[in-house]
PDB file of N, H, CA, C and O in Angstrom:
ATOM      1  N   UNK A   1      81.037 -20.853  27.480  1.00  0.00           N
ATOM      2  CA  UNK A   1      80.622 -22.195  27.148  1.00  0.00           C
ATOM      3  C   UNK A   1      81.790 -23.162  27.385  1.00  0.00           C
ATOM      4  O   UNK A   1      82.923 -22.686  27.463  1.00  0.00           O
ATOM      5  N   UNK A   2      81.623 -24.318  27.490  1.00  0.00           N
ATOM      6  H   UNK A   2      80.703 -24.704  27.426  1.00  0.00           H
ATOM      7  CA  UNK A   2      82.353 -25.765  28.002  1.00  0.00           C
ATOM      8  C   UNK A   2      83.027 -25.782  26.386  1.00  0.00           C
ATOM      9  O   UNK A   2      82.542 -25.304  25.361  1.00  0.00           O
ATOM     10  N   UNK A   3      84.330 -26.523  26.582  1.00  0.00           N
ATOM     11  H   UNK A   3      84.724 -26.911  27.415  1.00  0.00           H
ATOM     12  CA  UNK A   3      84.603 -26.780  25.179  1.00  0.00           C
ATOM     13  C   UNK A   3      84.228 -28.298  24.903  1.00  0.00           C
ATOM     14  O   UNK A   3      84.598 -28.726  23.809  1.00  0.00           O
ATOM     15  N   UNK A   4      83.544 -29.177  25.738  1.00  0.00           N
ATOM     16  H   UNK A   4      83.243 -28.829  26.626  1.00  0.00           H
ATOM     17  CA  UNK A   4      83.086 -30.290  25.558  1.00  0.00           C
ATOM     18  C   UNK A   4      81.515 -30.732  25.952  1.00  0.00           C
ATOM     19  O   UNK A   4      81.166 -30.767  27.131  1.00  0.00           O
ATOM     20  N   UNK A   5      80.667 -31.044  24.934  1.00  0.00           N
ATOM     21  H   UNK A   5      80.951 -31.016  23.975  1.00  0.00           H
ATOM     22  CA  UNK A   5      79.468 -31.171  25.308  1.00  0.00           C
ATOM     23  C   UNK A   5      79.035 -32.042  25.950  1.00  0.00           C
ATOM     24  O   UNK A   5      77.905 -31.712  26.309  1.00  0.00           O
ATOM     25  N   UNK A   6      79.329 -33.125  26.362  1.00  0.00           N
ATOM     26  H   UNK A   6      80.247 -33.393  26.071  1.00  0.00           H
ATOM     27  CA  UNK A   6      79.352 -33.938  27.467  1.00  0.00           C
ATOM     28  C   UNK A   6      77.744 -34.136  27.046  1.00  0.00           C
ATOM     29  O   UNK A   6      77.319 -34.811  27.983  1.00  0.00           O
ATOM     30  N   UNK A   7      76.829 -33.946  26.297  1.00  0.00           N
ATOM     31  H   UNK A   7      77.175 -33.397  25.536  1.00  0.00           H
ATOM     32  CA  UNK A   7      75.933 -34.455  25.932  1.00  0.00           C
ATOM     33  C   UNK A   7      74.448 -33.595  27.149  1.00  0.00           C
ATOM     34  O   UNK A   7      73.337 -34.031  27.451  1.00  0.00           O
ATOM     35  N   UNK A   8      75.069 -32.451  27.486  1.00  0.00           N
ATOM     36  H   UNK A   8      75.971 -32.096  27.240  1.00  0.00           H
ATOM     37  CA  UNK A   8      74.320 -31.634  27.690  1.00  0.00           C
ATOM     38  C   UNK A   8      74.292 -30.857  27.007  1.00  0.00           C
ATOM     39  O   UNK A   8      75.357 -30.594  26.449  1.00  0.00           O
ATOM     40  N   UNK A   9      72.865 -29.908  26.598  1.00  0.00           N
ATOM     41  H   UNK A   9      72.000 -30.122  27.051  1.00  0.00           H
ATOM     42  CA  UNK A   9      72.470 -28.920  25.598  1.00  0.00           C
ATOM     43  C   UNK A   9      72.723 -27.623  26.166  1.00  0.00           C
ATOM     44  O   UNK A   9      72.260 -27.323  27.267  1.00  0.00           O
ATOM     45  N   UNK A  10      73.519 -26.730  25.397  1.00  0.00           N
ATOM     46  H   UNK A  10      73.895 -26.973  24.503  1.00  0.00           H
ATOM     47  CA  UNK A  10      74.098 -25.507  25.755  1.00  0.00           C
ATOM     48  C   UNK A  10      72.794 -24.596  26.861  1.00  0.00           C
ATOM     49  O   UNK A  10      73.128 -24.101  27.937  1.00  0.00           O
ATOM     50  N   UNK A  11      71.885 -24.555  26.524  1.00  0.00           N
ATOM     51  H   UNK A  11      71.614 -24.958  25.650  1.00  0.00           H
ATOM     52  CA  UNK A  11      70.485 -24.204  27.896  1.00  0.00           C
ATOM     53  C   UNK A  11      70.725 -25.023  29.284  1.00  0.00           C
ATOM     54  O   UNK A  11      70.983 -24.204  30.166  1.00  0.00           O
ATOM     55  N   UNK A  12      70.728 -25.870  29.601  1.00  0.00           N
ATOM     56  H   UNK A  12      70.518 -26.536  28.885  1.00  0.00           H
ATOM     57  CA  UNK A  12      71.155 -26.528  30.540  1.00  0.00           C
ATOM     58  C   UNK A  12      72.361 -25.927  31.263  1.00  0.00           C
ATOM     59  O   UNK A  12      72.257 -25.474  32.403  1.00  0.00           O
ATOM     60  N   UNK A  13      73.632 -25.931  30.500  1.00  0.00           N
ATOM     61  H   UNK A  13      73.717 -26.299  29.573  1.00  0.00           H
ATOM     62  CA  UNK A  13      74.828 -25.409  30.645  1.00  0.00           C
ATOM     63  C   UNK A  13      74.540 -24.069  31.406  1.00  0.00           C
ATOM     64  O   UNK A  13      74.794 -23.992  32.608  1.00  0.00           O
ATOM     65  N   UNK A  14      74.095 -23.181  30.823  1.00  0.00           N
ATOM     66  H   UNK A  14      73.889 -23.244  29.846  1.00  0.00           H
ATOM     67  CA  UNK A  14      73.703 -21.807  31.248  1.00  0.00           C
ATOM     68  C   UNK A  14      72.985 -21.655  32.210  1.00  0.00           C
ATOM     69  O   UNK A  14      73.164 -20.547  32.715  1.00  0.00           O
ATOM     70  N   UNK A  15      71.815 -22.601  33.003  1.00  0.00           N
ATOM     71  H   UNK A  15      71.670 -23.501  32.593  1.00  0.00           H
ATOM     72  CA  UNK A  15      70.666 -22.619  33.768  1.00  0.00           C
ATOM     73  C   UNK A  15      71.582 -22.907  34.999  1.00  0.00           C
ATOM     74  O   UNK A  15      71.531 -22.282  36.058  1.00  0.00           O
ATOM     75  N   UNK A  16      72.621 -24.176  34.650  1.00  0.00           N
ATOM     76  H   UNK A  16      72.663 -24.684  33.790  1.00  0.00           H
ATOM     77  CA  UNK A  16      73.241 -24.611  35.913  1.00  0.00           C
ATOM     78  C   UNK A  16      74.544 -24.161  36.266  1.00  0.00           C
ATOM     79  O   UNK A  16      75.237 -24.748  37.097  1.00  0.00           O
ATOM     80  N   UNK A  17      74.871 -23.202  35.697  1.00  0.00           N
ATOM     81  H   UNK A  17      74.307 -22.725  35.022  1.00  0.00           H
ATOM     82  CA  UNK A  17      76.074 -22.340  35.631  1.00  0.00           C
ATOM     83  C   UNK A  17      75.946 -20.829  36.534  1.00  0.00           C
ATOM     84  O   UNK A  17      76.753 -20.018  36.988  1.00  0.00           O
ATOM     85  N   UNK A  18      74.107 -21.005  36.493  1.00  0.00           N
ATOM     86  H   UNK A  18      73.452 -21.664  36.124  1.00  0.00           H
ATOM     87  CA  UNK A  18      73.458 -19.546  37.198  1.00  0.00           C
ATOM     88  C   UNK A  18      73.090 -18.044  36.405  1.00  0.00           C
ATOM     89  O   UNK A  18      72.634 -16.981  36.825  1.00  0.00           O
ATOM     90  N   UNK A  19      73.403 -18.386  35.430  1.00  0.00           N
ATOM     91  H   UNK A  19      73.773 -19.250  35.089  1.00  0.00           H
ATOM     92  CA  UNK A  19      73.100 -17.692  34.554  1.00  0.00           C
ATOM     93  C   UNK A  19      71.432 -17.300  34.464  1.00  0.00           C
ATOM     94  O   UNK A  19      70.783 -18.278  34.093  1.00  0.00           O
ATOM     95  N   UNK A  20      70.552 -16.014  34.738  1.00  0.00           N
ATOM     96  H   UNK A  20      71.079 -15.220  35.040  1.00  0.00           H
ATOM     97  CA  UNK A  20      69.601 -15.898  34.951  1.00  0.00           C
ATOM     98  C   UNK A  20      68.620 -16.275  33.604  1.00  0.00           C
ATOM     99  O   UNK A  20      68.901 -15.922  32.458  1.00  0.00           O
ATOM    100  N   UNK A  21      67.520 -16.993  33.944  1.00  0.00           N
ATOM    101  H   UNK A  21      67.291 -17.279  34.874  1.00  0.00           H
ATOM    102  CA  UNK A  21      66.579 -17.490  33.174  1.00  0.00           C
ATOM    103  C   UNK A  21      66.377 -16.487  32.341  1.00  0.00           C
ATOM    104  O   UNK A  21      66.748 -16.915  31.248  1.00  0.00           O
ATOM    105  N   UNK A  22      65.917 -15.141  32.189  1.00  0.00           N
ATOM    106  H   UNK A  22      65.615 -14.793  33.077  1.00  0.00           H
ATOM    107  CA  UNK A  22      65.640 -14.463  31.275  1.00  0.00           C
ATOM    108  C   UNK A  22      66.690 -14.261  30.455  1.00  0.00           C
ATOM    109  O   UNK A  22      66.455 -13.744  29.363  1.00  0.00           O
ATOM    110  N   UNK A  23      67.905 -14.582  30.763  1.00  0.00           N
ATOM    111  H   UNK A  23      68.097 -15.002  31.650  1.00  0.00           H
ATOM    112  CA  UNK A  23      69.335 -14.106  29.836  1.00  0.00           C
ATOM    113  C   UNK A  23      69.272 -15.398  28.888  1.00  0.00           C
ATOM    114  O   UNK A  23      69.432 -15.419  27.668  1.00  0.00           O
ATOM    115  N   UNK A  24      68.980 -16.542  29.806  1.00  0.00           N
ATOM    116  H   UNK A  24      68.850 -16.525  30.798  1.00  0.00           H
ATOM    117  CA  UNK A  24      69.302 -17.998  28.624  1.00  0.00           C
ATOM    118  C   UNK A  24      68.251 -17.979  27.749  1.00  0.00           C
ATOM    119  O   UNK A  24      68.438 -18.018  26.532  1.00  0.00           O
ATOM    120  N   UNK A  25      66.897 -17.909  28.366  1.00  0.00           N
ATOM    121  H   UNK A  25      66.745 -17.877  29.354  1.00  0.00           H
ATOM    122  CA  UNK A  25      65.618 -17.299  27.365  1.00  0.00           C
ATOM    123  C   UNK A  25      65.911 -16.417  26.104  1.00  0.00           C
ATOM    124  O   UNK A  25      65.356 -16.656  25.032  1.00  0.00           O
ATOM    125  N   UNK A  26      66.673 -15.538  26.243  1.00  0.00           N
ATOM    126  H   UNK A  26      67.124 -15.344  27.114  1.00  0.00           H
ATOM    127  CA  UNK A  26      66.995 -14.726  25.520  1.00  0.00           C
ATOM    128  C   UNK A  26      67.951 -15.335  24.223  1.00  0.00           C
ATOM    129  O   UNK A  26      67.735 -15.030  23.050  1.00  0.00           O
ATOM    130  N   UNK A  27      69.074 -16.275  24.681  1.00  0.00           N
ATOM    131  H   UNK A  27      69.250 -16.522  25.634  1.00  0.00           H
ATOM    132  CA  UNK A  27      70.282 -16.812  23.631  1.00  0.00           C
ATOM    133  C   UNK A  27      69.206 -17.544  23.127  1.00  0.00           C
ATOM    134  O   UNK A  27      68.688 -17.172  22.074  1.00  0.00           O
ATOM    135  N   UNK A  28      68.638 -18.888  23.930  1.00  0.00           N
ATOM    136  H   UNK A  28      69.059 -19.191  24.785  1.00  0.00           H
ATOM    137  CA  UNK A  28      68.366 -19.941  23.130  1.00  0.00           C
ATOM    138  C   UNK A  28      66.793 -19.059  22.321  1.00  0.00           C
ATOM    139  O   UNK A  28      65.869 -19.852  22.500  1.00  0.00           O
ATOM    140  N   UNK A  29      66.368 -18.065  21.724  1.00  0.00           N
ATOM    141  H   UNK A  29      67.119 -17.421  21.578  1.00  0.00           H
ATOM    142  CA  UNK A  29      65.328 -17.548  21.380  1.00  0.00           C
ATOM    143  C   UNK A  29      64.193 -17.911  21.740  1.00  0.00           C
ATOM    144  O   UNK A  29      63.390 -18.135  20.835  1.00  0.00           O
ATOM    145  N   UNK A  30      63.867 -18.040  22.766  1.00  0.00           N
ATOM    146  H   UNK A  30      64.519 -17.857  23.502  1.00  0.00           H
ATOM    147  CA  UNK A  30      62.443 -18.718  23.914  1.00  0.00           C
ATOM    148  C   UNK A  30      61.815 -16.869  24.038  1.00  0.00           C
ATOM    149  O   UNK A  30      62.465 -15.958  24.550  1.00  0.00           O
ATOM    150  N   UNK A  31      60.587 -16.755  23.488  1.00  0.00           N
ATOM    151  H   UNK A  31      60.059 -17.495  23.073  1.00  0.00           H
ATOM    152  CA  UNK A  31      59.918 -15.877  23.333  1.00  0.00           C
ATOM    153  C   UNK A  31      59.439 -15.784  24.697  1.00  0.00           C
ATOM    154  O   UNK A  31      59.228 -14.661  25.154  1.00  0.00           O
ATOM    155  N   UNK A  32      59.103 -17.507  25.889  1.00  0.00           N
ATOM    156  H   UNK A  32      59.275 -18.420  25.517  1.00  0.00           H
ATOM    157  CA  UNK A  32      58.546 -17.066  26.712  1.00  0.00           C
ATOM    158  C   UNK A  32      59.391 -17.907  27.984  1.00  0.00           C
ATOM    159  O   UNK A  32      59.859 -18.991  27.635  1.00  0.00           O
ATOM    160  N   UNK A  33      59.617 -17.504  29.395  1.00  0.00           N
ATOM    161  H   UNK A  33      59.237 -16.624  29.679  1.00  0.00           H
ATOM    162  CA  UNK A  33      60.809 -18.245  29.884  1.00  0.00           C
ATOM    163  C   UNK A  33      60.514 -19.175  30.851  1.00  0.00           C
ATOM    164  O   UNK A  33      61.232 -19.587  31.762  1.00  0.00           O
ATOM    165  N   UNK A  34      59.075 -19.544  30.484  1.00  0.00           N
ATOM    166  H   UNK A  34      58.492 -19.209  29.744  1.00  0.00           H
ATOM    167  CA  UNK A  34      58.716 -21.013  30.971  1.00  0.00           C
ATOM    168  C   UNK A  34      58.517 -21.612  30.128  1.00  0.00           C
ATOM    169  O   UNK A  34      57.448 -22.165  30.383  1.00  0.00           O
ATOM    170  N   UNK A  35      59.123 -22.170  28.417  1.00  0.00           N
ATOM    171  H   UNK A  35      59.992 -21.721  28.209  1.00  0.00           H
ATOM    172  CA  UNK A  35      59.712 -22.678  27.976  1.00  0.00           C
ATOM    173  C   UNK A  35      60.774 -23.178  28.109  1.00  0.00           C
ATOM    174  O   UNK A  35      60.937 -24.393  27.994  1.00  0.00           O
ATOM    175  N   UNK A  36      62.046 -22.062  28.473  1.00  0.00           N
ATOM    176  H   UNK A  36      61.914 -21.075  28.566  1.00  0.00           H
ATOM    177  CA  UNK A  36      63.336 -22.339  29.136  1.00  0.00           C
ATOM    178  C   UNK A  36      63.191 -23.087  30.309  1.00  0.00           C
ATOM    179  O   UNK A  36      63.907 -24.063  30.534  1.00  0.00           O
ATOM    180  N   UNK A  37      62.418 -22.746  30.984  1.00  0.00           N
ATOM    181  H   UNK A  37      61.836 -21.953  30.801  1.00  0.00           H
ATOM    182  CA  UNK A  37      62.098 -23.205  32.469  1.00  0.00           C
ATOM    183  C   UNK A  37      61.912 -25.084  32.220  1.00  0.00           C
ATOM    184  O   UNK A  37      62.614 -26.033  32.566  1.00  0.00           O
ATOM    185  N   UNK A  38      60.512 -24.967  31.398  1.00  0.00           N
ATOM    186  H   UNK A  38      59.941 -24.195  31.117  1.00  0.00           H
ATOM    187  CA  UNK A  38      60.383 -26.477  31.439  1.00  0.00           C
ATOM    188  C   UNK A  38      61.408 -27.315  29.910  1.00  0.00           C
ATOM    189  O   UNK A  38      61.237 -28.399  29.352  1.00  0.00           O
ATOM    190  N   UNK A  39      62.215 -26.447  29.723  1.00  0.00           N
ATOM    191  H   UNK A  39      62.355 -25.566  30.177  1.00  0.00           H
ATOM    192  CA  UNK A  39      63.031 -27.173  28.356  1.00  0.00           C
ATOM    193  C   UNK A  39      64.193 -28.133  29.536  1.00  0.00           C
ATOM    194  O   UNK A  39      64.380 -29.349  29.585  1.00  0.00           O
ATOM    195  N   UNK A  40      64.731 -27.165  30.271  1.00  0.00           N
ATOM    196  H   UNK A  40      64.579 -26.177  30.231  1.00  0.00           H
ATOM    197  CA  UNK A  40      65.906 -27.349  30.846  1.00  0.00           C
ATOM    198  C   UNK A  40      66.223 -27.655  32.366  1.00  0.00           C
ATOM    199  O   UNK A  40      67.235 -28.245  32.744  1.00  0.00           O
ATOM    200  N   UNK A  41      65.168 -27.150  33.224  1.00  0.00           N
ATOM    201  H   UNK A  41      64.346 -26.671  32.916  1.00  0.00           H
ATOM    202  CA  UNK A  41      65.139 -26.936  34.570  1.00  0.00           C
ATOM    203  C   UNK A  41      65.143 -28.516  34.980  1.00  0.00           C
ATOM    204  O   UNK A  41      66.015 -29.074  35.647  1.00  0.00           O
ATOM    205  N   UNK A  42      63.843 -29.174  34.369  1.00  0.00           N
ATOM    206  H   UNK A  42      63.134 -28.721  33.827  1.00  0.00           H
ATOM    207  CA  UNK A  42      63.532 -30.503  34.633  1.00  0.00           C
ATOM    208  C   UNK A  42      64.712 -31.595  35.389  1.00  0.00           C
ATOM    209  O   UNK A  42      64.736 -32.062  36.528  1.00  0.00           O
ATOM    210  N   UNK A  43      65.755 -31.780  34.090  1.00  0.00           N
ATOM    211  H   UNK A  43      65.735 -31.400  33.165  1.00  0.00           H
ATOM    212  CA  UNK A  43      66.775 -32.301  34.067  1.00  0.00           C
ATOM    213  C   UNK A  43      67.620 -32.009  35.248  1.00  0.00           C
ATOM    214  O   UNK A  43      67.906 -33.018  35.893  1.00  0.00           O
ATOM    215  N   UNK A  44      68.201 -30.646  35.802  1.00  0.00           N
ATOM    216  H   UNK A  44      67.969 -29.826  35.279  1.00  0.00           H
ATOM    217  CA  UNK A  44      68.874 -30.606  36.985  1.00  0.00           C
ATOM    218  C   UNK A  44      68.469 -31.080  38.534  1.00  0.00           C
ATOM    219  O   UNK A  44      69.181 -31.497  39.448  1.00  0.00           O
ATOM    220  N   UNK A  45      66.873 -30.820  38.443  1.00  0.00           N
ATOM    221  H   UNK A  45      66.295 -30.482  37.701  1.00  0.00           H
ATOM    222  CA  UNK A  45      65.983 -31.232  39.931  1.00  0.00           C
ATOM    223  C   UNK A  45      65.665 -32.794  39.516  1.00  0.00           C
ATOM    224  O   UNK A  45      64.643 -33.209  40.062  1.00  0.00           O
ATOM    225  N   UNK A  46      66.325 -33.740  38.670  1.00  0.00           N
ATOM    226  H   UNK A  46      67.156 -33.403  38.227  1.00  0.00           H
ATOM    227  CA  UNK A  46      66.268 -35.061  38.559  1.00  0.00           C
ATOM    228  C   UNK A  46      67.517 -35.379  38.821  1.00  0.00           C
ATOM    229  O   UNK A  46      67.421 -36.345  39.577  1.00  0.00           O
ATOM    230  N   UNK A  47      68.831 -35.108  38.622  1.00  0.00           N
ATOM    231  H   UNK A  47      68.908 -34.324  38.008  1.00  0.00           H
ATOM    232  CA  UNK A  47      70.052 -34.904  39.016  1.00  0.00           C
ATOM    233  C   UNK A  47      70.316 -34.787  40.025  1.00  0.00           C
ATOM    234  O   UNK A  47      71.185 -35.494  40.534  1.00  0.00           O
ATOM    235  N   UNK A  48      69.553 -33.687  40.812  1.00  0.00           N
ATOM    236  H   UNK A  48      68.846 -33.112  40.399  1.00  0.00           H
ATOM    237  CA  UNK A  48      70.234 -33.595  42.534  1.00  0.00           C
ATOM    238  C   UNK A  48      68.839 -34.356  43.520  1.00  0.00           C
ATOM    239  O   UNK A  48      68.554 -33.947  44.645  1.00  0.00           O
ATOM    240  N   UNK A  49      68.254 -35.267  42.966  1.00  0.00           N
ATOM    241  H   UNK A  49      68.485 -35.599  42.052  1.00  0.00           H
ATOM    242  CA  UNK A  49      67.396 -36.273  43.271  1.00  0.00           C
ATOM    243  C   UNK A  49      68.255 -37.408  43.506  1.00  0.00           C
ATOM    244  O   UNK A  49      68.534 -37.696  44.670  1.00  0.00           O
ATOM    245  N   UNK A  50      68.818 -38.250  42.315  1.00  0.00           N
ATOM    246  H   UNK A  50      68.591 -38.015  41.370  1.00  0.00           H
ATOM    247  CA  UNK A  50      69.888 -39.277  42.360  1.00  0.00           C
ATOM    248  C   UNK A  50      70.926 -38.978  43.238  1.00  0.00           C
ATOM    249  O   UNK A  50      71.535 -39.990  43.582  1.00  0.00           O
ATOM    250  N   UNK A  51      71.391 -37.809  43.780  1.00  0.00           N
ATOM    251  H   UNK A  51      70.895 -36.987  43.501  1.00  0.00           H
ATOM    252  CA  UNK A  51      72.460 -37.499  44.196  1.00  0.00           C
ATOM    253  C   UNK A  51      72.158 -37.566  45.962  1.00  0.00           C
ATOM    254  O   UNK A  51      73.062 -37.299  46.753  1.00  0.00           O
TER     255      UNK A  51
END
């Protein structure tokens, strides 16, 4: 983990770090990993949109 949250949520961190969806599913307790998917994914494919 980052030692500064920069105002991203530790799921995010992990998704865009490459960390596999079922592993972050797993920390943040997401029973199912299109929860994770649509908690966190959203935010990065709006990011490399602006970019």
């Amino acid at each position: 983990m980052r030692p500064l949250n920069r105002g991203r949520p530790p799921g995010m961190w992990l998704v865009s770090d490459g960390v596999p969806i079922n592993d972050v599913a797993k920390v943040m307790g997401h029973e199912q990993t299109s929860t994770t998917l649509n908690r966190y994914t959203h935010s990065t494919a709006e990011r490399e949109r602006r970019v």
